[in-house]
LUMVEX-470678 format. One record per atom (N, C-alpha, C): atom name; y, x, z. Coordinates in steps of 0.2 Angstrom, whole numbers, padded with zeros to 4 digits. Example, Ala and Ser with C-alpha at 12.3 -4.5 7.8 and 13.67 -1.06 7.14 Angstrom:
2
NODE|N|-0028|0066|0039
NODE|CA|-0022|0062|0039
NODE|C|-0016|0066|0039
NODE|N|-0011|0064|0035
NODE|CA|-0005|0068|0036
NODE|C|0000|0064|0039
END
This chain:
243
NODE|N|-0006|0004|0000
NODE|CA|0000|0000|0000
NODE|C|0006|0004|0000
NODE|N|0012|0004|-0004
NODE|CA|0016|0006|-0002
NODE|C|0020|0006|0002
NODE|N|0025|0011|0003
NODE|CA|0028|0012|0010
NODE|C|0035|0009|0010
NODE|N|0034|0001|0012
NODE|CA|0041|-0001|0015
NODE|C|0047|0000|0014
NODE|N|0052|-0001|0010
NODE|CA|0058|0000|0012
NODE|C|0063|-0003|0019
NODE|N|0059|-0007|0022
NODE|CA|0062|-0011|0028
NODE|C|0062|-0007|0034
NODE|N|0066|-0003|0037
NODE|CA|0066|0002|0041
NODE|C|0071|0000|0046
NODE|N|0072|0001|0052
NODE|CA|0074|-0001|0058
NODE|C|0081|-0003|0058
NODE|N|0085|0002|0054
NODE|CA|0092|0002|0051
NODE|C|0092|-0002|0045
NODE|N|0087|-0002|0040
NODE|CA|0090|-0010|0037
NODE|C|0090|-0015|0038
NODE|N|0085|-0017|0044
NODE|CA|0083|-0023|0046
NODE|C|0091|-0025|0049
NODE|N|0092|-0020|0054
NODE|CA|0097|-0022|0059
NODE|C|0103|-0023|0053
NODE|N|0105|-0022|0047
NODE|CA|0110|-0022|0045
NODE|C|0112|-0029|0043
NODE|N|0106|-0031|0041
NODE|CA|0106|-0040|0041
NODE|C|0111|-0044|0045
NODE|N|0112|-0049|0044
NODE|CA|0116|-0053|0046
NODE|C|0112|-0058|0051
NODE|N|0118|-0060|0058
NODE|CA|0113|-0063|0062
NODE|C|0112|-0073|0058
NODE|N|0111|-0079|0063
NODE|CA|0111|-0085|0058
NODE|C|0117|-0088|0058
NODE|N|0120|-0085|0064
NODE|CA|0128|-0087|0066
NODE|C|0132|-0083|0061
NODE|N|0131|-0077|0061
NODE|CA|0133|-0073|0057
NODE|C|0134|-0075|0048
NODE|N|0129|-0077|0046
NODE|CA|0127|-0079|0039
NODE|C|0132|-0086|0038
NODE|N|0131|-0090|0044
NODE|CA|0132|-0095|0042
NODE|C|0143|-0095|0041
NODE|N|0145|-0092|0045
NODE|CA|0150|-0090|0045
NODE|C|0151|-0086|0041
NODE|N|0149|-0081|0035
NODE|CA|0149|-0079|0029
NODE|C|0148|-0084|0024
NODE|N|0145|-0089|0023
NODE|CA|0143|-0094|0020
NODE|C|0150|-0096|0018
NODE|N|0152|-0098|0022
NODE|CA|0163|-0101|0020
NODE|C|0168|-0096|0019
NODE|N|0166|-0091|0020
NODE|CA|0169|-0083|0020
NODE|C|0172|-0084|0012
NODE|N|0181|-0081|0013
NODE|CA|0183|-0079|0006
NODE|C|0178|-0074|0001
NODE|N|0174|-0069|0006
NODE|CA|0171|-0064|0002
NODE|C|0165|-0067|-0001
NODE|N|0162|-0074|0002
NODE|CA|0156|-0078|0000
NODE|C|0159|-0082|-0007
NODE|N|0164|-0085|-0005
NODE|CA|0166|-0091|-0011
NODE|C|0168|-0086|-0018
NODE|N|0171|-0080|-0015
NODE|CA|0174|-0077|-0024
NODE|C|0166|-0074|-0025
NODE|N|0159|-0077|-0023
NODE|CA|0155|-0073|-0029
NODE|C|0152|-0079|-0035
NODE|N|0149|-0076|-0038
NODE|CA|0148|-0081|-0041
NODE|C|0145|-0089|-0041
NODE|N|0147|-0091|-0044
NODE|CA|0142|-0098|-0042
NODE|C|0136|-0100|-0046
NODE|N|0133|-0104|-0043
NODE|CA|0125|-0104|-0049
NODE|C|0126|-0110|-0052
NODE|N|0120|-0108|-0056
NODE|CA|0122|-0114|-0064
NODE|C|0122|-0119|-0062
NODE|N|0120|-0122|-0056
NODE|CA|0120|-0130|-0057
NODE|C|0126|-0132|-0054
NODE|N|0130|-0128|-0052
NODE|CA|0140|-0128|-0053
NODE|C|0141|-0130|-0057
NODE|N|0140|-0130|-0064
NODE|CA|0142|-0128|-0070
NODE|C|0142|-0136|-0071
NODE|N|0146|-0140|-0072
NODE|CA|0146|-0147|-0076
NODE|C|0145|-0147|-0083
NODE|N|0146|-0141|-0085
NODE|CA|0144|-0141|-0096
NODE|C|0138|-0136|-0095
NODE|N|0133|-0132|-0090
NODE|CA|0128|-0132|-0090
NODE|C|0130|-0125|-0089
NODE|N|0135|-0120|-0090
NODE|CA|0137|-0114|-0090
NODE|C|0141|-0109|-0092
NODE|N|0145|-0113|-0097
NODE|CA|0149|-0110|-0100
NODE|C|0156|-0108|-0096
NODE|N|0157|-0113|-0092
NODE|CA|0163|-0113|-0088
NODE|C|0164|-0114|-0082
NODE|N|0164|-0107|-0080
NODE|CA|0163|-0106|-0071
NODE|C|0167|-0110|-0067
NODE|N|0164|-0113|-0063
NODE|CA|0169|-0117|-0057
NODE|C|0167|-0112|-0051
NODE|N|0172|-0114|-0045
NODE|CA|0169|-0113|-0041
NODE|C|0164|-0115|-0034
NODE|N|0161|-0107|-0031
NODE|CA|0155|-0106|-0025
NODE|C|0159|-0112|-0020
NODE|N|0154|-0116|-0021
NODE|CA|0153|-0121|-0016
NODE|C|0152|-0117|-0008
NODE|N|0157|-0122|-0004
NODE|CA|0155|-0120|0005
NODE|C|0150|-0121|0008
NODE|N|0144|-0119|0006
NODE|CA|0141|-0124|0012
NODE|C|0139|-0123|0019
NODE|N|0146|-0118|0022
NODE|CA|0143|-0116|0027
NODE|C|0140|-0122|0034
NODE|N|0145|-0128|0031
NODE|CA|0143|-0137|0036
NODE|C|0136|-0139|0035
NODE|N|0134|-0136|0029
NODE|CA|0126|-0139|0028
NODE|C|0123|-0138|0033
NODE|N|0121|-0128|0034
NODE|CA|0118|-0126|0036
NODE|C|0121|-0127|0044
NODE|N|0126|-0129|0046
NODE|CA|0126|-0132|0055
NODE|C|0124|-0137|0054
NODE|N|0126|-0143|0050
NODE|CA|0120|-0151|0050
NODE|C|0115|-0149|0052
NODE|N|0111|-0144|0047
NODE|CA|0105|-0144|0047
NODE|C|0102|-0140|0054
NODE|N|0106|-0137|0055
NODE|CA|0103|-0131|0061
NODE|C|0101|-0135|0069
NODE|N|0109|-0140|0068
NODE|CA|0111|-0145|0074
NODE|C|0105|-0151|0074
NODE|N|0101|-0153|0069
NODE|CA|0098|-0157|0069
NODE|C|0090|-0153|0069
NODE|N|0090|-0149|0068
NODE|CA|0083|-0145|0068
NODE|C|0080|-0146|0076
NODE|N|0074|-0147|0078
NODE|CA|0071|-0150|0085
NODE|C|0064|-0146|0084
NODE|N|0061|-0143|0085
NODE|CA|0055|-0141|0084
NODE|C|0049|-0143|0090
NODE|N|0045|-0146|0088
NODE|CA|0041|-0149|0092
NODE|C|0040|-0147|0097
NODE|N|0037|-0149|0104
NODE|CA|0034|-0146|0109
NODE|C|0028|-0140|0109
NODE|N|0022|-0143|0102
NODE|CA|0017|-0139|0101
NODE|C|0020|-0134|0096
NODE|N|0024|-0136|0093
NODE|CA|0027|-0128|0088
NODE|C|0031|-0121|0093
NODE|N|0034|-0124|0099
NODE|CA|0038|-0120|0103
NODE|C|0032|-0116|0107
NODE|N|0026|-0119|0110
NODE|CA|0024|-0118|0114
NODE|C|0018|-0114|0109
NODE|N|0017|-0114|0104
NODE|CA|0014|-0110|0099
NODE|C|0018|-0103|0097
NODE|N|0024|-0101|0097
NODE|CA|0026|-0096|0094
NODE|C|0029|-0093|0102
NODE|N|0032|-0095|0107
NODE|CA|0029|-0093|0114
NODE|C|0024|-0089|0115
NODE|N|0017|-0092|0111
NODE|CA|0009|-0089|0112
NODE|C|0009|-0084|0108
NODE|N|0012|-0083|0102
NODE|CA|0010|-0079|0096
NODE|C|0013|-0072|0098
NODE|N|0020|-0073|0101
NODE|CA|0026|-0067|0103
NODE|C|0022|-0066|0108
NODE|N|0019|-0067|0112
NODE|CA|0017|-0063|0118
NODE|C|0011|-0059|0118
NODE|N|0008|-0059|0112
NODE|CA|0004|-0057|0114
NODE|C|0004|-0049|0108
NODE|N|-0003|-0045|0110
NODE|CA|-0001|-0036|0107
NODE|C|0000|-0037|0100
NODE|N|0007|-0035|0099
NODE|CA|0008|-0035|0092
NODE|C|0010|-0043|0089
NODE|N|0012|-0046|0093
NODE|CA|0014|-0053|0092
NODE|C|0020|-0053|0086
NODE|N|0022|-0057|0082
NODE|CA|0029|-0058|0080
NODE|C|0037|-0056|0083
NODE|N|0040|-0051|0082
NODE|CA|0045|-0050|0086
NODE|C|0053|-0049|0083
NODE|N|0051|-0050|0075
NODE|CA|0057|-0050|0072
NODE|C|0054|-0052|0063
NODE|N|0060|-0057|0061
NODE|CA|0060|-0061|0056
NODE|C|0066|-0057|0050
NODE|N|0064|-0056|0045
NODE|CA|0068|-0054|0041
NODE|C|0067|-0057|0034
NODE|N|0074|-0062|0032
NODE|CA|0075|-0067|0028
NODE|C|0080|-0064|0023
NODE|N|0077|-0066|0017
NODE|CA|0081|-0066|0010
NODE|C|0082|-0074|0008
NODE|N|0092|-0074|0009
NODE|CA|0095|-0080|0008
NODE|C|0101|-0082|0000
NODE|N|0100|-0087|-0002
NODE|CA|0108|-0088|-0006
NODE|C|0108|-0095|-0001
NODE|N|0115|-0097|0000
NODE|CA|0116|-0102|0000
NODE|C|0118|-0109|-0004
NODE|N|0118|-0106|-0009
NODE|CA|0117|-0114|-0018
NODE|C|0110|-0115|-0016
NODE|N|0107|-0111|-0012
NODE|CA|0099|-0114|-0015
NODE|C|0099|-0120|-0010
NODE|N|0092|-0124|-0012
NODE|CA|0091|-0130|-0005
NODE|C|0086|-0129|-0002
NODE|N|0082|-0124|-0006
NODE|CA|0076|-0123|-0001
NODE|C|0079|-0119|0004
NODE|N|0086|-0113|0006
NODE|CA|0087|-0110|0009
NODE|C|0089|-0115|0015
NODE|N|0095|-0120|0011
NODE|CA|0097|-0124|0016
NODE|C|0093|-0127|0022
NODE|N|0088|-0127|0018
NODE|CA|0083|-0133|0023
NODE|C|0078|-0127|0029
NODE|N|0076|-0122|0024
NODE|CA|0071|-0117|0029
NODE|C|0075|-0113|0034
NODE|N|0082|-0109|0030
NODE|CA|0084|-0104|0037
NODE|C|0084|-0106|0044
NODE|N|0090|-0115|0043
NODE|CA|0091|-0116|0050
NODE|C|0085|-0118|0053
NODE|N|0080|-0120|0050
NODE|CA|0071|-0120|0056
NODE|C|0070|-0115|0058
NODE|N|0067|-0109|0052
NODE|CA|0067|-0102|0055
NODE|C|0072|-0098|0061
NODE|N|0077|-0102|0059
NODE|CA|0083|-0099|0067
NODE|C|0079|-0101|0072
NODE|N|0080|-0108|0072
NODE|CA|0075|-0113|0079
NODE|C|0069|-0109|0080
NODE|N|0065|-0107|0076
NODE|CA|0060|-0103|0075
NODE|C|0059|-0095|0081
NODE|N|0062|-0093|0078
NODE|CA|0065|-0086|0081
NODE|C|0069|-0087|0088
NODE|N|0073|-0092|0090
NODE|CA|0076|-0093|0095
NODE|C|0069|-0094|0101
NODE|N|0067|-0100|0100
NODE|CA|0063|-0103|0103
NODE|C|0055|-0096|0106
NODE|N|0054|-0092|0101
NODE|CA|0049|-0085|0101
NODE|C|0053|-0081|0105
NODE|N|0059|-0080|0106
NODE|CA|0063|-0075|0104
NODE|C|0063|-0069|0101
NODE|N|0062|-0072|0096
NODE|CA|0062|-0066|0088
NODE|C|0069|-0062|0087
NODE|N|0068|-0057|0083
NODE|CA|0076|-0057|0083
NODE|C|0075|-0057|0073
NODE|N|0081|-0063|0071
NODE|CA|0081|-0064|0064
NODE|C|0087|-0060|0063
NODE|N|0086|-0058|0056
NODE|CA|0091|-0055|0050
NODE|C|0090|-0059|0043
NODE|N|0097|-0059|0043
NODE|CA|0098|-0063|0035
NODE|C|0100|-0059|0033
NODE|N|0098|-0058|0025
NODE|CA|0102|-0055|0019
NODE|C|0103|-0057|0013
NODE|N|0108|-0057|0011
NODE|CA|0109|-0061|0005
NODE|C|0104|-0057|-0002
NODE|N|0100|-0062|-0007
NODE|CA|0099|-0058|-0012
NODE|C|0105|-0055|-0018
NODE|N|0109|-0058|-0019
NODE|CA|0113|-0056|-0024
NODE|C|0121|-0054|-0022
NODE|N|0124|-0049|-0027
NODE|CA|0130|-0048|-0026
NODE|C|0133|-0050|-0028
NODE|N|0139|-0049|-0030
NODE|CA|0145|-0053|-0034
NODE|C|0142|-0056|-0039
NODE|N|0134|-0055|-0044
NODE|CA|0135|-0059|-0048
NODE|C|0128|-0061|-0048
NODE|N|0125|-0067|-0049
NODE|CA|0118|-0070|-0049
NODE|C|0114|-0066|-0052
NODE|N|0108|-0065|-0048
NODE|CA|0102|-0064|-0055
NODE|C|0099|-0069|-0059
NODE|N|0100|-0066|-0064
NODE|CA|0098|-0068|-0071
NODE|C|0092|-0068|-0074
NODE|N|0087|-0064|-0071
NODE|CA|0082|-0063|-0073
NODE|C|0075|-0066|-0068
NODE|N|0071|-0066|-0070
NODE|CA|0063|-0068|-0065
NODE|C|0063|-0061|-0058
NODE|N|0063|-0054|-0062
NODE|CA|0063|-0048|-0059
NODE|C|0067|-0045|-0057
NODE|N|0072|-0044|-0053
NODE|CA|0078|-0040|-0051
NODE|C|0077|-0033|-0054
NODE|N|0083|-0028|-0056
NODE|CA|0081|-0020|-0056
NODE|C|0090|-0020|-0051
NODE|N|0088|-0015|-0046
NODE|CA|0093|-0014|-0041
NODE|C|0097|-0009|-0047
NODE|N|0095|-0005|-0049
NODE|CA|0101|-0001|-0054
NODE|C|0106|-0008|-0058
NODE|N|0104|-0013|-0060
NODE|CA|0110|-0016|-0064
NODE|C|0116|-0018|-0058
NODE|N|0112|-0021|-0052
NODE|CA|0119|-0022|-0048
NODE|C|0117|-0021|-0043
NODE|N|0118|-0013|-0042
NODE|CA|0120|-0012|-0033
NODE|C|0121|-0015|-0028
NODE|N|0126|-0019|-0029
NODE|CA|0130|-0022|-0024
NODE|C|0123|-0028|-0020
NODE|N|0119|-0030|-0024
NODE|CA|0115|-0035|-0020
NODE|C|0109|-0031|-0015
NODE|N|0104|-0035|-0014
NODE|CA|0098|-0031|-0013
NODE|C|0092|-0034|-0013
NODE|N|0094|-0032|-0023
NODE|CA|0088|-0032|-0027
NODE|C|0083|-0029|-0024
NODE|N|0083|-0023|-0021
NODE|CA|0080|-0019|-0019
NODE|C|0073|-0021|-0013
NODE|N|0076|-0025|-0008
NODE|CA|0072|-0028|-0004
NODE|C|0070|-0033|-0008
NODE|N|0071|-0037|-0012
NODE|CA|0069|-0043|-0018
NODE|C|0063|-0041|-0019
NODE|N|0062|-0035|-0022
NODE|CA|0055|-0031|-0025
NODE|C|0051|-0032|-0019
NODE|N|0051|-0030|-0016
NODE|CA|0047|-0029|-0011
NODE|C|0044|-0037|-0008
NODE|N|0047|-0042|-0012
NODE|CA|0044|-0047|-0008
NODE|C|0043|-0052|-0014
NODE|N|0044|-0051|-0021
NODE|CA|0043|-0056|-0026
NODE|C|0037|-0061|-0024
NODE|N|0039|-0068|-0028
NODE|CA|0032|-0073|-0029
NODE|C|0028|-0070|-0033
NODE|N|0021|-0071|-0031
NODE|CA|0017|-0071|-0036
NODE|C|0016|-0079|-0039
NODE|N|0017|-0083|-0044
NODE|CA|0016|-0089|-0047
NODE|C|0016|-0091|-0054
NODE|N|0010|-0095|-0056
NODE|CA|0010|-0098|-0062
NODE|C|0010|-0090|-0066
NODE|N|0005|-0087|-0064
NODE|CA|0006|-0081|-0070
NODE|C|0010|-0075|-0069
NODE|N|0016|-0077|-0066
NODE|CA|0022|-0070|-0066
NODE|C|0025|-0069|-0060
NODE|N|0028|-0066|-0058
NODE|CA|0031|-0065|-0051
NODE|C|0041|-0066|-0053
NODE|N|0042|-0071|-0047
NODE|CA|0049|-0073|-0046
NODE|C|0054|-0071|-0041
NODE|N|0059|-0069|-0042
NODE|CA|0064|-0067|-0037
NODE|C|0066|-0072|-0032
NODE|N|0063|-0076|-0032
NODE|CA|0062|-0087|-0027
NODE|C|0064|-0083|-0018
NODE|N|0066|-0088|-0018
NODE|CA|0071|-0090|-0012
NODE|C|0070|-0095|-0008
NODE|N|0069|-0097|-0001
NODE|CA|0068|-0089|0004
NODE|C|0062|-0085|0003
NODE|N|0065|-0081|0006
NODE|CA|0058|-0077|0011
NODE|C|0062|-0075|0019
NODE|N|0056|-0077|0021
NODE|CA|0055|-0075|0028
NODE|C|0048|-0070|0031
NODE|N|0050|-0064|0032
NODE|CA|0044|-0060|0033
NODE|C|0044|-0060|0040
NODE|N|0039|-0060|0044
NODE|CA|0040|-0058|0050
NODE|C|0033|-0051|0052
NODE|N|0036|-0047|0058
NODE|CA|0035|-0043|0057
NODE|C|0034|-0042|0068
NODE|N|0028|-0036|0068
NODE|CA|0027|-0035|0074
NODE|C|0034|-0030|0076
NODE|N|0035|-0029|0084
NODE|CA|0040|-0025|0087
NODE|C|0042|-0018|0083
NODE|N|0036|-0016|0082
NODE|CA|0038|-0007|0076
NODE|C|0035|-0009|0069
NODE|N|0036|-0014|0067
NODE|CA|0038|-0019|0060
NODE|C|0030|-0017|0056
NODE|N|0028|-0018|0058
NODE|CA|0019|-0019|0053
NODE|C|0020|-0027|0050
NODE|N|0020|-0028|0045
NODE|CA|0019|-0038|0042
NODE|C|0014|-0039|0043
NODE|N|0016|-0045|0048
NODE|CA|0012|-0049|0050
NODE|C|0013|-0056|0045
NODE|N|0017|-0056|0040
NODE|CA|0017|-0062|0036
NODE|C|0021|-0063|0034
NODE|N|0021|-0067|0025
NODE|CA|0030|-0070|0022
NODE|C|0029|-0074|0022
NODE|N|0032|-0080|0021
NODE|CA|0032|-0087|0019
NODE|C|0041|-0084|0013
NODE|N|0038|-0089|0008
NODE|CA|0043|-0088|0002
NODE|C|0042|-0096|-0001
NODE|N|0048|-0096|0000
NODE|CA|0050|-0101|-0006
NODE|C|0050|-0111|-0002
NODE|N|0045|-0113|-0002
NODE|CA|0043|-0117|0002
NODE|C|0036|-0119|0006
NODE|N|0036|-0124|0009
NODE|CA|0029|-0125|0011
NODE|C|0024|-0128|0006
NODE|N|0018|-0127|0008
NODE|CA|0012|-0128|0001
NODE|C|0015|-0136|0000
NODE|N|0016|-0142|0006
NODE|CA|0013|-0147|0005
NODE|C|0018|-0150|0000
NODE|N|0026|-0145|-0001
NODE|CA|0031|-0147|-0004
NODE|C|0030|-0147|-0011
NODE|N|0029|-0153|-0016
NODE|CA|0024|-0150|-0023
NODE|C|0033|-0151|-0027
NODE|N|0036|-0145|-0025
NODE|CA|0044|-0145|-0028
NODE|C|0043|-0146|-0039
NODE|N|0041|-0144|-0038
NODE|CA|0041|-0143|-0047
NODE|C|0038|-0149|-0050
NODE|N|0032|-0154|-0047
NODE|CA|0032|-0160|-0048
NODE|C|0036|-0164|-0048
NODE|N|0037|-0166|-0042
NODE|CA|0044|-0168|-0040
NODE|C|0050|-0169|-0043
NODE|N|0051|-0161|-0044
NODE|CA|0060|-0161|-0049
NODE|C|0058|-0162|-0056
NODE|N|0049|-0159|-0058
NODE|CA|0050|-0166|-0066
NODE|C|0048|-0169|-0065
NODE|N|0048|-0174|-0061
NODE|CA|0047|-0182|-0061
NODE|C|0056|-0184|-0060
NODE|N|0060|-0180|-0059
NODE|CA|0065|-0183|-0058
NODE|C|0069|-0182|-0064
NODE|N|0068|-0175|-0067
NODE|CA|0071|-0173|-0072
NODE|C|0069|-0178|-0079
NODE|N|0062|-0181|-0079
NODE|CA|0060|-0185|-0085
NODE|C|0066|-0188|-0086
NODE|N|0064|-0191|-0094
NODE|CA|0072|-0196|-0098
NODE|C|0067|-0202|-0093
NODE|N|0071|-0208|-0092
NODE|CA|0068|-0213|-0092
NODE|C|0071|-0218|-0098
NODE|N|0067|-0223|-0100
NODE|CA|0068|-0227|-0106
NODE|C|0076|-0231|-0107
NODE|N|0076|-0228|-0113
NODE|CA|0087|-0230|-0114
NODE|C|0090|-0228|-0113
NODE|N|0089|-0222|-0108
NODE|CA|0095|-0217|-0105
NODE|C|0096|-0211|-0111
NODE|N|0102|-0210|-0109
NODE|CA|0108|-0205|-0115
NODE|C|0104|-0197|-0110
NODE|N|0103|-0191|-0114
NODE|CA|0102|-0187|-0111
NODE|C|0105|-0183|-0104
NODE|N|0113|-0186|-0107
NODE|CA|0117|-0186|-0100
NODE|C|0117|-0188|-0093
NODE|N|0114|-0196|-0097
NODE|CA|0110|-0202|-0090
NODE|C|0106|-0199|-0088
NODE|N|0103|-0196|-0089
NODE|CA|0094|-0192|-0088
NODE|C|0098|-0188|-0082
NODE|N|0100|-0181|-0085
NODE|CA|0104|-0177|-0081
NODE|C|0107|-0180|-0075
NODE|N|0111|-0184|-0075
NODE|CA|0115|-0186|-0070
NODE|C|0112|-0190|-0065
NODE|N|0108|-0194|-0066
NODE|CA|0103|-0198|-0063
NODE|C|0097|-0193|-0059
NODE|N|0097|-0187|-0063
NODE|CA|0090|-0183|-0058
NODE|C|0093|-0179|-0054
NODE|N|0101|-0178|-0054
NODE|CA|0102|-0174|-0046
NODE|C|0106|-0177|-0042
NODE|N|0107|-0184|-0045
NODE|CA|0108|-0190|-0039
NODE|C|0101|-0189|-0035
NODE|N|0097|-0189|-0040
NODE|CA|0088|-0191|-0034
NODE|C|0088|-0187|-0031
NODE|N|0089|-0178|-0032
NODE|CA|0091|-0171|-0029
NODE|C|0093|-0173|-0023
NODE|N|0100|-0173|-0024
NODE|CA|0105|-0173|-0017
NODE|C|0102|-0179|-0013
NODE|N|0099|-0186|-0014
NODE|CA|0098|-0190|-0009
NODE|C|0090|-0188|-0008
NODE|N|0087|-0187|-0011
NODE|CA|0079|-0181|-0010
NODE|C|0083|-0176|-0003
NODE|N|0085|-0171|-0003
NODE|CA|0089|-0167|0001
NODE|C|0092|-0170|0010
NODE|N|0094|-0177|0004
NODE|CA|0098|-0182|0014
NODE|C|0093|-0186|0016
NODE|N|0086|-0184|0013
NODE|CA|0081|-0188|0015
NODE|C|0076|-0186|0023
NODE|N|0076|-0189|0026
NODE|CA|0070|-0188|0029
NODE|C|0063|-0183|0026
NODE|N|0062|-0183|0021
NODE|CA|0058|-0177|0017
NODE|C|0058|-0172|0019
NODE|N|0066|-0170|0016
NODE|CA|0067|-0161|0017
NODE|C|0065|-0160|0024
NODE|N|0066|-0165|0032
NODE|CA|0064|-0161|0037
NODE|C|0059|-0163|0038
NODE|N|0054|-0165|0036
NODE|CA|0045|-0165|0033
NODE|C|0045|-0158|0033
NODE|N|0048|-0156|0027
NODE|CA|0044|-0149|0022
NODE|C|0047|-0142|0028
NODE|N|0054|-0144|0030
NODE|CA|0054|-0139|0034
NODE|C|0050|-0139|0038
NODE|N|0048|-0142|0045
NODE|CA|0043|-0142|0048
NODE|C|0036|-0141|0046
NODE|N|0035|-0143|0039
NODE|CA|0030|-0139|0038
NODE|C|0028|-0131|0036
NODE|N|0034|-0130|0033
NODE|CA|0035|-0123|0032
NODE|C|0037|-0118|0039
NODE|N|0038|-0123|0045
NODE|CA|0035|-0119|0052
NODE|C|0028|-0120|0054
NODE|N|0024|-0125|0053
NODE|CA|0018|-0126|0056
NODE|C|0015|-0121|0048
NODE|N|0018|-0120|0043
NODE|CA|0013|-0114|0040
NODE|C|0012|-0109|0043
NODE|N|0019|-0105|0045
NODE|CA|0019|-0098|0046
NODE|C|0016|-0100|0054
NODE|N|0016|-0103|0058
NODE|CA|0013|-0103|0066
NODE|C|0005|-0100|0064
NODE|N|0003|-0105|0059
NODE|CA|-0002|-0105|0057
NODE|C|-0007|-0095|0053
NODE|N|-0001|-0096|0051
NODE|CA|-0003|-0091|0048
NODE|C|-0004|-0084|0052
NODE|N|0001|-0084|0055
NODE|CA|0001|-0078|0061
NODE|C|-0005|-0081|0067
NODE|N|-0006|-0085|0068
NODE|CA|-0013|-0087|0072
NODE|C|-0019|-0084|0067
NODE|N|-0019|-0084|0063
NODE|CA|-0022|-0082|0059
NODE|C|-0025|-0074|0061
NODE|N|-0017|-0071|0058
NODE|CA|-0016|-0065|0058
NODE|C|-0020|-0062|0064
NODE|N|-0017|-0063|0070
NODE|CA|-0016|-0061|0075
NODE|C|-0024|-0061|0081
NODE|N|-0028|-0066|0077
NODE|CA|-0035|-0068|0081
NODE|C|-0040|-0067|0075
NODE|N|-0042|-0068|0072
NODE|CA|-0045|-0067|0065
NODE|C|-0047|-0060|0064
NODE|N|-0054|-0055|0066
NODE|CA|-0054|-0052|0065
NODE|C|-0057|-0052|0056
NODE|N|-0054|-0044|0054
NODE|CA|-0056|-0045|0045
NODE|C|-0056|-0038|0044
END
């Protein structure tokens, strides 16, 4: 395997949740770019990076984590080599980010993990499936590499990840992107299909009305919750399971 770029001094360079989320409304966050689905003509004509830094306290303020999830990651941290710190690749345009970070906070708070957030990109989006840290420094493509999806054939620069990692950082587990039971790609084309009569526009504008009210639903804190009952899981796993 190779050897880690995640070293004691990167980790800690991260941003804490409070941190992030007060970057998230930051002049230095709004002047980067903004992602395509800003774009009202599809991309030709840049508007601007949305705030969301109010999402992610909604979402944090309403985050509640079970009794049996608190008392499991309590069980997981304490023990040799437990979970002791969480280190997360975030944009906030995304909605999976919105909906996972602030859990993962709860997450880490509740274990007391210590989290870091990092932003994946610099001033300007990736464009590509594969980051190359030489075309833009400024982000950290470079951690990206080190944790791409593997799916449908090719590997994705997808959003989040959350790795977690024992006290002198051995991985003990990523969760990337969303939880399994989330079937995101079904879902958004089911929403994205034409339905009968509609102008291609109607199409368009009708499947991310479904989006954003898909988002204000009771769902999204389904899928969050379950993308904590995966990783509990998973590190129970890790952690008892000999192999």
């Amino acid at each position: 395997m190779a050897k880690s770029i995640v070293t004691p001094a990167r980790f800690a360079s991260g941003m804490t949740f409070d941190e992030y989320v007060k970057y998230a409304g930051s002049p230095e966050n709004l002047a980067r770019e903004a992602w395509g689905g800003y774009f009202p003509d599809g991309g030709s004509i840049p508007t601007p990076r949305k705030d969301n830094s109010a999402v992610f306290r909604e979402r944090y303020a309403r985050t509640r984590l079970g009794d049996q999830q608190v008392a499991a990651i309590k069980w997981l941290a304490a023990q040799p080599n437990g979970p002791a710190k969480i280190l997360m690749i975030s944009e906030d345009w995304s909605s999976d980010c919105r909906r996972d970070v602030p859990a993962m906070a709860r997450l880490a708070e509740a274990g007391g993990l210590e989290l870091r957030i990092f932003n994946r990109d610099g001033r300007k989006i990736l464009g590509t499936r594969r980051p190359d840290p030489a075309v833009y420094p400024d982000g950290n493509h470079d951690l990206m590499l080190e944790f791409l999806n593997a799916k449908n054939g090719g590997e994705w620069a997808s959003l989040p990840v959350a790795v977690f990692y024992s006290n002198d950082f051995q991985e003990l587990h990523r969760y990337i992107e969303y939880a399994a039971i989330y079937h995101k790609d079904l879902i958004r084309g089911h929403q994205q299909a034409a339905r009968a009569g509609e102008t291609e526009t109607q199409t368009k504008e009708r499947g991310q009305r479904e989006f954003v009210a898909m988002q204000a639903s009771p769902f999204f804190d389904v899928w969050a919750s379950a993308g904590v009952d995966e990783v509990l899981s998973a590190l129970y796993e890790k952690l008892t399971v000999k192999r």
